[in-house]
C-alpha positions, 0 to 999 in steps of 0.5 A, a space after each residue: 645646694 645651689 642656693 643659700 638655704 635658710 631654715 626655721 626650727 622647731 621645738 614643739 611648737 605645735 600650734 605652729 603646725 597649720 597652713 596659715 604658719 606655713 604660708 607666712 614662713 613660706 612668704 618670708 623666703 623660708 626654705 625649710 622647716 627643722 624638727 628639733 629637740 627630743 620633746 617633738 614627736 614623729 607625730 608632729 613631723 608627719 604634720 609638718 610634712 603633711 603641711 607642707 605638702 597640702 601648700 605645695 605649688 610646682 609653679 613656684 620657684 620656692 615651695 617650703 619643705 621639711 626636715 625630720 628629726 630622726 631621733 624621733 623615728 628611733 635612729 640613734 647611734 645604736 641603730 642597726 645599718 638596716 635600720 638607717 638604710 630603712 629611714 633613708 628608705 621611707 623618706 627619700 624623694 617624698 613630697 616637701 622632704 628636706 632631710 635628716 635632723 640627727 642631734 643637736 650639739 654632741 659633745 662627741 660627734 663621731 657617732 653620728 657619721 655612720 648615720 649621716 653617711 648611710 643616710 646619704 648613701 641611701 637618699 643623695 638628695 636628702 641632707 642630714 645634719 648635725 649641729 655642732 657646739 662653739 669652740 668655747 665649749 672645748 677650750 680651745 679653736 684647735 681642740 674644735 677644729 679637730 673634733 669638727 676635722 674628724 667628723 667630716 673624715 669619717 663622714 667621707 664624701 657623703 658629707 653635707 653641711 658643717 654646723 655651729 650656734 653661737 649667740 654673740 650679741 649680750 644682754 647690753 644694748 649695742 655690745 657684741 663678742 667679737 671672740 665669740 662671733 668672729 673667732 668661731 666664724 674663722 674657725 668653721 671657715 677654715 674647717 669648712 675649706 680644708 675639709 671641702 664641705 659648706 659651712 652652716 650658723 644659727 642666726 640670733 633671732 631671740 632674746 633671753 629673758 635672763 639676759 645672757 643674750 638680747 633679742 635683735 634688732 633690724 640691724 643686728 640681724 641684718 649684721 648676723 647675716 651679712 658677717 656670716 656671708 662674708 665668712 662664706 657660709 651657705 645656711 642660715 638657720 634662725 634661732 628662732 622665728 618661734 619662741 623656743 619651746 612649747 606655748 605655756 612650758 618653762 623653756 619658752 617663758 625664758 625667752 623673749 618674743 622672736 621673729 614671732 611672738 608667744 602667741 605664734 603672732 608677727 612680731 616688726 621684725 617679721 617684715 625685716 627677716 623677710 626682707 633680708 631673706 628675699 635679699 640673701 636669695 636674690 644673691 644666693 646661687 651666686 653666694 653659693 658658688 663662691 669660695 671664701 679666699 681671704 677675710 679681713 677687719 678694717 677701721 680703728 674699732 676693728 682691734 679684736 685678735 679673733 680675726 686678720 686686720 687689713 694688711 697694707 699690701 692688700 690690693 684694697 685699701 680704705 680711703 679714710 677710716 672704714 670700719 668693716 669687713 673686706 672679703 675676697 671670694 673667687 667663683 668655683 667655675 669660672 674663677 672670676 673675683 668677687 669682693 663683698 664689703 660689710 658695715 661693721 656698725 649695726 647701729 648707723 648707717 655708714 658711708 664708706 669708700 676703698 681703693 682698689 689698685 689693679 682692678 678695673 670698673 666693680 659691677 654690683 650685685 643688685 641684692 633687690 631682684 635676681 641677676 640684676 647688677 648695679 654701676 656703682 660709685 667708682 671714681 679714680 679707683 675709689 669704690 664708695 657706697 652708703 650702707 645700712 646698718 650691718 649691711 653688705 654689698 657683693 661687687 664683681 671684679 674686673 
């Protein structure tokens, strides 16, 4: 992809399935809808497509397209070659079609690289995608970076993207795992450049009605975003913009309200994640052309194991106490640098100042329009600029 691609989910949501849904998905900066989760029907895919479709305007620069989930079209690892190349077949280059949907967290996903090679043998443009578990779940980074490794190898070079979910922020107001988010952030980072494939997140968007994970606000969301782009990933996929789960079944009375409510409704945090989303692809294609070189944690709060603090002899330097995230991206082509600086509070705003020896004037990356960029506040070396909570800012280095 030359953008960063943003994505919804969903889990039978079948009243979810309308023009009126779309439209505002659509609106929101939403590149695709995923079918998920084996309680969905081919039935309620082809409606999605057909949705899709029917909204389909080619004077817009983004119109919604639509992944399918193929377990739903009976492709399995036990499927034949023939029966895979048949799949790719009936999909490839239809209208608003997206790509393949394979599974959801296997444990083991070797099986699962003979259908995303095949697929992408017999339909280049389509990506397929399977989701893999947070390094919790093997009992240690080194055990998930193999199995993470070995997928992509046996995938060859018909991969398309490296996926993981993990839902970092608790059921306390203001805490946040920094194992959890930062110690599989590098972790997929690291799988992701040694194997030469994007790497893809599943944003935190909904809470659990037991606790285990909070429904986030402006800030959080904004800080899963801007995280995951320091760390250089390329697609976010929310989980969720809907509740999880059909309207009225078990699954969805365990979570909370998402981006939308239990009634299908705008919840306030519609108008964020949309704004957030207009932001990431007005940055987007430069993102995607970027490769994350360096990755580091400044400030007193920063004293987590799970990632590389500032080193002194970093050509960056805060001036006075700067609790953020400092990253140094080089472009693909042209090798030009580019640092990104995140706030690392997603509580309150922060003012924050670095200085940079050996670098000429920083020009911003306007995030509020496409190509635009911004003078920033540069002054004897020193780069200030006030942030948001959990915000970003993308600056190109002379």
């Amino acid at each position: 992809m030359d953008d960063i691609l943003i994505t919804v989910p969903m889990w039978g949501n079948d009243r979810a399935i309308t023009k009126e849904q779309f439209i505002m998905l659509r609106d929101a900066d939403i590149d695709a809808v995923m079918a998920v989760g084996h309680d969905n029907s081919a039935a309620q895919t082809e409606r999605m497509l057909e949705t899709a479709q029917s909204l389909w305007d080619p004077a817009r620069e983004r119109n919604l397209k639509v992944f399918v989930h193929s377990y739903n079209y009976g492709i399995t690892p036990a499927s034949s070659d023939a029966e895979v190349i048949a799949h790719a077949e009936a999909f490839r280059g239809r209208l608003a079609f997206m790509g393949y949907h394979l599974e959801d967290e296997p444990y083991d996903p070797l099986p699962y690289a003979r259908l995303e090679r095949l697929l992408r043998e017999h339909d280049p443009a389509g990506i397929a995608d399977v989701n893999f578990f947070p390094a919790s779940v093997y009992g240690s980074y080194e055990e998930h970076y193999a199995r993470m490794s070995g997928y992509v190898r046996a995938v060859g070079d018909k991969k398309s993207y490296l996926s993981f979910d993990n839902y970092p922020f608790g059921g306390e107001e203001g805490s946040v795992s920094e194992e959890a988010l930062f110690g599989n952030f590098e972790n997929v980072r690291r799988a992701g450049l040694d194997n030469d494939i994007p790497t893809a997140f599943y944003l935190q968007a909904v809470g659990a009605g037991d606790g285990g994970f909070r429904r986030p606000d402006e800030g959080v969301l904004r800080y899963h975003i801007a995280s995951a782009l320091s760390y250089g990933f390329k697609w976010i996929k929310y989980f969720s913009w809907f509740v999880p789960g059909a309207a009225g079944t078990g699954e969805s009375d365990q979570f909370k309200d998402a981006i939308m409510d239990h009634e299908d409704q705008k919840t306030a945090l519609y108008d964020a994640a949309a704004a957030l989303n207009r932001e990431v692809h007005n940055v987007g294609r430069l993102l995607a052309a970027l490769t994350s070189k360096e990755v580091y944690h400044s400030g007193e709060r920063s004293t987590s194991p799970f990632y590389a603090r500032l080193p002194g002899d970093f050509f960056v330097q805060p001036a006075g106490d700067a609790y953020a995230i400092v990253s140094l991206f080089e472009h693909r082509e042209s090798g030009e640098r580019y640092l990104m600086i995140v706030n690392k509070d997603f509580e309150r705003s922060a003012t924050l100042s670095f200085r940079l020896h050996g670098v000429g004037s920083p020009i911003e990356i306007d995030k509020t329009v496409r190509g635009g960029t911004l003078v920033p506040d540069w002054k004897d070396g020193v780069l200030t600029r006030a942030f948001k909570p959990g915000e970003f800012a993308l600056c190109r280095l002379a």
